[in-house]
C-alpha atoms as one frame of an Amber mdcrd trajectory, in Angstrom:
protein
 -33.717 111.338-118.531 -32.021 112.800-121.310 -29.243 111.545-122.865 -26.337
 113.835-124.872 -25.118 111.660-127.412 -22.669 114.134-128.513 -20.819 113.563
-125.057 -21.436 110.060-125.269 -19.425 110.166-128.219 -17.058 112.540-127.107
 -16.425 110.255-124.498 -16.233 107.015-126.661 -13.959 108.537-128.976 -11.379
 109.888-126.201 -11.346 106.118-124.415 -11.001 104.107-127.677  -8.255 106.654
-128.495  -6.295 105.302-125.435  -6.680 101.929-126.391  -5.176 102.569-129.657
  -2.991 103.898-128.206  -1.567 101.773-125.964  -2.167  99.253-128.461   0.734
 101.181-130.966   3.090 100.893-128.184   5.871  98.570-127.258   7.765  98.749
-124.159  11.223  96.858-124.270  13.975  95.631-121.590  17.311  95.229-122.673
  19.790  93.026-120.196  22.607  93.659-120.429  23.710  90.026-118.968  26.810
  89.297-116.553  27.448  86.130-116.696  30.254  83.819-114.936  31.591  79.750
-114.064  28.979  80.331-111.485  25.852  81.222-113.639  25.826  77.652-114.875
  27.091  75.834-112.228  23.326  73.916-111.941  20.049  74.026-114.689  18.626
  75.962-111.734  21.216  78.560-110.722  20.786  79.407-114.658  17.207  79.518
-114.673  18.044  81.498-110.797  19.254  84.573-112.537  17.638  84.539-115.376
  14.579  84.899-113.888  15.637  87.915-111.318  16.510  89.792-114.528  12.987
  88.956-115.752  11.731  89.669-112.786  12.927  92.929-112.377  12.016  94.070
-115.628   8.539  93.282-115.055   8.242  94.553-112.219  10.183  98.240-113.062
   8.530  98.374-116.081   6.472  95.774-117.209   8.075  95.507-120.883   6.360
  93.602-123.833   9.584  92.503-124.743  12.670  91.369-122.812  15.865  90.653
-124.910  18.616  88.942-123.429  22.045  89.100-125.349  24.255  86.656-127.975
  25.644  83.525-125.983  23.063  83.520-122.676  22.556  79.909-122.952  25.646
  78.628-124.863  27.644  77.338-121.772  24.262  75.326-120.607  26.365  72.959
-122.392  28.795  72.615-120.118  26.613  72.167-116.722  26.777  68.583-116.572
  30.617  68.601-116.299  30.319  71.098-113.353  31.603  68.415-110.808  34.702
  68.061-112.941  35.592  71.594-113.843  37.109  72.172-110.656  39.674  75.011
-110.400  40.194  74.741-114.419  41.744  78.038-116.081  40.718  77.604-119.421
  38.011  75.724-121.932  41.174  73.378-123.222  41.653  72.486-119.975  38.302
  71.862-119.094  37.798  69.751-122.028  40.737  67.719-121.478  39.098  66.667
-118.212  35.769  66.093-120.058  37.738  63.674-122.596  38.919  61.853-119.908
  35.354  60.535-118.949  33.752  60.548-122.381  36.176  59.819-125.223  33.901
  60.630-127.786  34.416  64.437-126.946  37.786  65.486-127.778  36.913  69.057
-129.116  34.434  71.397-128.424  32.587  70.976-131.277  32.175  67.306-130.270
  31.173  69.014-126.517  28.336  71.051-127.608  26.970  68.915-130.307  26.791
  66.296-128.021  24.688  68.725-125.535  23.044  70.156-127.614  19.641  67.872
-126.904  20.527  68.612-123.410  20.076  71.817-123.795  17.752  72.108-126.285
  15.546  70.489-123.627  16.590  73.178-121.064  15.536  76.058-123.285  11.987
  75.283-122.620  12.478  77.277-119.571  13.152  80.367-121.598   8.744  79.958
-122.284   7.933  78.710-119.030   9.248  82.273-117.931   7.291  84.168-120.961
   3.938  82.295-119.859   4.514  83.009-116.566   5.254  86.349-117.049   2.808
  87.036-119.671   5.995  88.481-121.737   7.584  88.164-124.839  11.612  86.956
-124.377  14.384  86.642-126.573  16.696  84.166-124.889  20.074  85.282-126.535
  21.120  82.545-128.911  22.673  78.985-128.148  24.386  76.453-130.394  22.289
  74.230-131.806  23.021  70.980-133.548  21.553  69.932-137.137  21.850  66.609
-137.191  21.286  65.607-140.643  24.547  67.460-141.970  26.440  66.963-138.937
  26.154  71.422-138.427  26.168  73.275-135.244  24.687  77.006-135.484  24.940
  79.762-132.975  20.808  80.069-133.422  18.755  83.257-131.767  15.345  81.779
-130.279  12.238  83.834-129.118   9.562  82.660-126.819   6.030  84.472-126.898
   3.581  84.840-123.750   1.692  81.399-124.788   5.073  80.155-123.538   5.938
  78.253-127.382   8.966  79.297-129.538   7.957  81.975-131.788  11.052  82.665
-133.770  14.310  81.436-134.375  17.337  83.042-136.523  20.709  81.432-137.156
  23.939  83.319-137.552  25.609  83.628-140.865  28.561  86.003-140.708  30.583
  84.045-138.179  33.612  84.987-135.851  36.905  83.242-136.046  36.250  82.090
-132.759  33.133  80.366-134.032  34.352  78.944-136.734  38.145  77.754-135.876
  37.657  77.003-132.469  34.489  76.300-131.982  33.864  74.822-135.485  29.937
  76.444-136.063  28.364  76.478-139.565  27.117  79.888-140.777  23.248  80.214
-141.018  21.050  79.986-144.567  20.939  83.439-146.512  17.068  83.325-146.987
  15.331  86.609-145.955  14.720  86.814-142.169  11.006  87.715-140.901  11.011
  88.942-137.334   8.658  89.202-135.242   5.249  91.514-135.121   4.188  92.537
-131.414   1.889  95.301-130.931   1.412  96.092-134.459   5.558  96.817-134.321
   7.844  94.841-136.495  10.891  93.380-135.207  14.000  92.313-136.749  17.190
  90.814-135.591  20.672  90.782-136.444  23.722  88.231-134.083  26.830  90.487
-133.767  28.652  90.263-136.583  25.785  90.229-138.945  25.069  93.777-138.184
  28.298  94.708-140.383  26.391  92.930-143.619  24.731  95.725-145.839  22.477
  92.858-147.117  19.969  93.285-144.135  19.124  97.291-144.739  17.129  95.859
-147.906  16.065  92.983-146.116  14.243  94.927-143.387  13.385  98.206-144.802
  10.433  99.337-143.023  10.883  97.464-139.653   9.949  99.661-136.473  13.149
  97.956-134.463  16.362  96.738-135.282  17.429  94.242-132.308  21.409  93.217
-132.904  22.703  90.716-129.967  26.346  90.677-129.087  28.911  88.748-127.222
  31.901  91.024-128.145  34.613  88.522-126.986  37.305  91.714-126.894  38.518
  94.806-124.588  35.840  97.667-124.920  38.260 100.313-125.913  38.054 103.324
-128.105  38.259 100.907-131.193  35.854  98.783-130.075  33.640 101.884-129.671
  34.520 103.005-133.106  33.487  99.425-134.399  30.067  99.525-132.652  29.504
 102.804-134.711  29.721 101.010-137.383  27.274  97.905-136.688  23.806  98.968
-136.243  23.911 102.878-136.312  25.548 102.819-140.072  23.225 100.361-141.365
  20.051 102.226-139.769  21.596 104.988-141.709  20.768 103.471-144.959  17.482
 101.872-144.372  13.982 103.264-143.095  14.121 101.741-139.914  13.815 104.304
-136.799  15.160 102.233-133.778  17.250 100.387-133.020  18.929  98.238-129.673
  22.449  96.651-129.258  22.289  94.465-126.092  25.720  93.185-125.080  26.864
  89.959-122.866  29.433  90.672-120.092  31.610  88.804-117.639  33.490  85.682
-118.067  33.763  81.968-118.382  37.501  80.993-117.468  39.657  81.938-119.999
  36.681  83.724-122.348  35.542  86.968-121.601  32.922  89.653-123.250  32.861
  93.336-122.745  30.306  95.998-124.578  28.124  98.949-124.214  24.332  97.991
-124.593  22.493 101.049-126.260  18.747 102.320-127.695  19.135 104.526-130.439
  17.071 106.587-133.234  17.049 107.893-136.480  15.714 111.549-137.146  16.037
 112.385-140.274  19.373 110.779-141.742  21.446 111.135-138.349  21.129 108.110
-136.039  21.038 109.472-132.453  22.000 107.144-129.163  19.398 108.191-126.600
  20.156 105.491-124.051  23.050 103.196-123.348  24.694 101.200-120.373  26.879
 102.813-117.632  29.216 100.463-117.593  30.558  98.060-120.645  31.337  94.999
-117.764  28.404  95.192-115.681  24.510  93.700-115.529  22.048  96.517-116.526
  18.556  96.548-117.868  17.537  99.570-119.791  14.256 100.441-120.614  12.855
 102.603-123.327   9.119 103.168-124.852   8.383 102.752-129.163   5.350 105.087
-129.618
């Protein structure tokens, strides 16, 4: 028998070229999340639809990386006052209620810090899913407590497929929202790492953020620019024109070539978020958007491919 070598290498060559491949390439899942009083009425109606949107993704797509957006597990916080909520209109009126049970809550900052163990301890599910999955997740961000100075931060967590916590980021550009009503602590101002998953480097940015021009320094070079948003306003023309000028105008001045905006929707009582989720890229110096959401107040996963 004689063997050709020079097809046996032909033939090596052309397989280990599809391994690199698909070894260069990430596939990503943006959900745009819907959320509602509803959504975390129970730990496991939470964990309920968070998983379908997993789910799905896998199983349209199967994504290396699902991103879920800003706030997904911030009103976790308020579960275990379900039974009391009732027909409540509004988060004043809902605490009211609380403070009538627990009179060491009388704001929300007291609400949330005093969850936030709660749900710290709930957010394991978040790499239960990734591990089950086999997926990378980002689990939107939730406000977490730092006990030693008394802070709560609105803090971005990842879980990798190992099912551990891979990454965390904390907010520093704050709302007046977050910071008046709420009563958060911005974030340190110590360079950010992301994330590396197939050879790809990922950054992130939490709403506001994005306007800062300190990040296109800070993550020159990055494949993907992930910015999560809970845009607590109307999506009208000038929230459009805002968008614009989040992540497209600071790709613009940086090296980085894509870029997703994945935006929370829906309600909880009086507290609302509208946005357009969207995958865009820069060719040459124009950023173009080559995929966003239909609709700015509805759950949608969008899909797209970094070669």
């Amino acid at each position: 028998m004689i063997i050709n070598m020079k097809r046996i290498i032909i033939i090596f060559i052309f397989f280990h070229s599809i391994i690199v491949l698909n070894a260069q390439m990430l596939k990503v899942a943006a959900v745009q999340l819907e959320i509602s009083e509803f959504t975390y009425s129970s730990y496991e109606q939470f964990q309920l639809e968070m998983e379908k949107n997993v789910q799905q993704a896998m199983e349209t797509f199967q994504p290396d990386l699902i991103i879920f957006p800003e706030y997904t597990s911030v009103f976790s916080a308020a579960t275990a006052y379900f039974d009391i909520i009732g027909n409540s209109k509004s988060m004043e009126e809902i605490l009211q209620k609380i403070h009538g049970q627990n009179r060491n809550i009388s704001s929300l900052y007291d609400l949330f810090f005093h969850e936030s163990v709660g749900t710290e301890e709930l957010l394991t599910f978040w790499g239960d899913l990734a591990q089950k999955y086999s997926v990378t997740i980002v689990g939107g961000s939730y406000f977490a407590s730092d006990s030693d100075n008394n802070r709560l931060l609105n803090r971005l967590i990842v879980y990798g497929p190992r099912g551990n916590r891979i990454y965390e980021q904390d907010k520093y550009f704050l709302t007046e929202f977050e910071t008046d009503i709420i009563g958060l602590s911005p974030g340190g101002t110590e360079p950010q790492k992301g994330i590396v998953i197939n050879g790809k480097k990922i950054v992130f940015t939490l709403c506001r953020d994005t306007f800062l021009e300190r990040w296109e320094s800070m993550y020159d070079g990055a494949d993907l620019w992930i910015d999560i948003k809970a845009n607590g306003e109307y999506f009208c023309e000038e929230q459009r024109d805002l968008f614009s000028r989040a992540l497209p105008e600071r790709m613009l001045d940086s090296h980085v070539q894509y870029g997703v905006t994945v935006c929370l929707t829906g309600h909880f009582l009086d507290l609302f978020w509208e946005g357009e989720s969207s995958m865009i890229k820069k060719i040459g110096k124009e950023v173009h958007t080559f995929m966003k959401s239909r609709n700015p107040l509805s759950n949608e996963i969008l899909y797209f491919v970094i070669d």
